[in-house]
C-alpha positions in Angstrom: 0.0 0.0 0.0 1.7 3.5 -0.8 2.7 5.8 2.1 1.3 9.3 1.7 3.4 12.3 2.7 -0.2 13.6 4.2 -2.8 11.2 4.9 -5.8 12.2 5.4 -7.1 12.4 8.9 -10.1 9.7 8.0 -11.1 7.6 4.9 -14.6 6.6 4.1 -14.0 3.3 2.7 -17.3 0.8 2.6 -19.4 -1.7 0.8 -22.7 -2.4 -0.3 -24.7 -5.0 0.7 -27.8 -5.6 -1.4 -30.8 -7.5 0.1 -33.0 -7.2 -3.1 -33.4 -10.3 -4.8 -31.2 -11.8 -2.0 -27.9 -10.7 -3.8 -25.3 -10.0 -1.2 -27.5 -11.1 2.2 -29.5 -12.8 3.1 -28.3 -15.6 0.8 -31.2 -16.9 0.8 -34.7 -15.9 1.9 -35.4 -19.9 3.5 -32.6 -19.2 5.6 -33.5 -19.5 9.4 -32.4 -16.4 11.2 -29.5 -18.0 13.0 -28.2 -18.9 9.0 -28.7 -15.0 8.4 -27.0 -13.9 11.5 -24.5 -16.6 11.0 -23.7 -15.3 6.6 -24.0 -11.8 8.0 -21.1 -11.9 10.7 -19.0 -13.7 8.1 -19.8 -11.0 5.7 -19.1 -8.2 8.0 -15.7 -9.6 9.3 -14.5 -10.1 5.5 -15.2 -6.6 5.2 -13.7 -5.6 8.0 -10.3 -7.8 7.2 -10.2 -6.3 3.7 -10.1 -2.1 5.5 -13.2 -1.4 5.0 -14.9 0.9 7.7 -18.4 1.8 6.3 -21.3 -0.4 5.2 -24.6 0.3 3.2 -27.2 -2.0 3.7 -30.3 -2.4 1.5 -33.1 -2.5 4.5 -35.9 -1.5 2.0 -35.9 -3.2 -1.1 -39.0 -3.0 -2.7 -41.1 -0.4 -0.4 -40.7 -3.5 2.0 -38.3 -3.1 5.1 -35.7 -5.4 6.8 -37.2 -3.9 10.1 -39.7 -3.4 12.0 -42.0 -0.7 10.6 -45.2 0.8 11.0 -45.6 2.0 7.0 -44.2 -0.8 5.3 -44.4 -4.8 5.1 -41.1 -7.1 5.6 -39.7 -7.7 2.9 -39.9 -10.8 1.2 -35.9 -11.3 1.0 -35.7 -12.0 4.6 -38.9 -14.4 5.3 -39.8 -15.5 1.6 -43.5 -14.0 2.3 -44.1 -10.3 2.3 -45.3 -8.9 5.4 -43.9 -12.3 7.8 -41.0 -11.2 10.0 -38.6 -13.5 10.5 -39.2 -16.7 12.9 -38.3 -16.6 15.7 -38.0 -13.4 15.8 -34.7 -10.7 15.9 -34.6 -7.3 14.3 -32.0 -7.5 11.6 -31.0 -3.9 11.1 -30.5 -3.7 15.1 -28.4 -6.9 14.4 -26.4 -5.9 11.7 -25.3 -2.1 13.9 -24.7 -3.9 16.7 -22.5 -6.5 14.6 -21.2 -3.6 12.6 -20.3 -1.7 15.4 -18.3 -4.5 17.4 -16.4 -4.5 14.4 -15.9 -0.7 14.1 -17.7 -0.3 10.9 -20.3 2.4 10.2 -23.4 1.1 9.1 -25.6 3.3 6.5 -29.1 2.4 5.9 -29.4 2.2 2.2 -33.1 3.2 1.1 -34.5 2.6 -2.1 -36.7 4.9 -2.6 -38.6 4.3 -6.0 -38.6 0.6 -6.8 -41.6 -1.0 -5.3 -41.9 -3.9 -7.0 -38.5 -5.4 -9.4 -41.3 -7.9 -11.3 -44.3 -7.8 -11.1 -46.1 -10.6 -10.3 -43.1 -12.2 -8.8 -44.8 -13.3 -5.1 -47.8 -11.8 -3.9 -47.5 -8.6 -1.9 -48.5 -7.5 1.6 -51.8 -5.8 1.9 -50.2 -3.0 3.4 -47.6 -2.7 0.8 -47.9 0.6 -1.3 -49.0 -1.1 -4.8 -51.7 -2.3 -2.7 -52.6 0.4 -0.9 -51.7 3.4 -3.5 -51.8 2.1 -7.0 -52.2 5.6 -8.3 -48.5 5.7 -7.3 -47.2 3.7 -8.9 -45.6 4.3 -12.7 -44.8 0.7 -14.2 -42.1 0.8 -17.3 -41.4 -1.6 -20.3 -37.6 -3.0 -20.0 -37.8 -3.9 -23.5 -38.9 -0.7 -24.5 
C-alpha cells in the first residue's frame, strides 16, 4: 500500500450489501435467522479484514423493510412471504449495527426509494404494501422498450 506524505485524517471506505433479490445477504430468503446472523457476521468480518470501515445496507428493497415498521411490510428477501417477519423473531438492522459496530464499521441504511416492486407478479404482496394500498402511485415501465 503507498505511504502518503499527508494522509488524510479519515477515509470513508465501505461496501454495499444488497438485500434485493437476496444478492449479497440474506443468501437466501429460507434461511433460518441463526443462518442470516450466521452469513451476515462472516460478511461483516470479511469486510472488516479487507479495510473497510463503512457499510450500506439495502433495508428496503422494494417499499418493503428489513425492520420493524409501522408503513411498510417485511420484505420478502428476509422471510420468503411479504409482510412475515422472520421466525423466531430478531430485528435484523438492530443486528447488523450492533455487529457492525463491534467491528468498528459504520453502518448506513441504504433506502430505495422508487422501486416498489423489481417484477411484477413475482410473489404476492403484503396488503399494506404501497402497490396495494396506493396504486395511483405507482408508474410501471417496459424494460424492452
Amino acid at each position: 500500500m503507498p505511504e502518503f506524505k499527508n494522509p488524510p485524517k479519515h477515509e470513508f471506505r465501505g461496501a454495499w450489501i444488497a438485500s434485493v433479490a437476496n444478492i449479497d445477504w440474506p443468501k437466501h430468503y429460507s434461511d433460518s435467522p441463526e443462518k442470516q446472523k450466521k452469513d451476515l457476521i462472516h460478511l461483516l468480518n470479511t469486510l472488516k479484514k479487507t479495510g473497510l470501515n463503512a457499510v450500506f445496507l439495502q433495508v428496503r428493497p422494494e417499499c418493503d423493510a428489513l425492520y420493524k415498521s409501522n408503513y411498510e411490510p417485511w420484505s420478502f428477501w428476509l422471510t420468503g412471504e411479504q409482510g412475515k417477519p422472520p421466525v423466531p423473531y430478531y430485528d435484523p438492522l438492530a443486528f447488523a449495527i450492533e455487529e457492525a459496530h463491534k467491528r468498528g464499521l459504520e453502518l448506513h441504511a441504504w433506502f430505495n426509494p422508487y422501486r416498489a416492486e423489481r417484477i411484477i407478479g413475482l410473489y404476492p404482496l403484503a396488503k399494506q404494501h404501497v402497490v396495494i394500498t396506493h396504486p395511483e402511485w405507482i408508474l410501471s415501465f417496459d424494460e424492452t422498450a
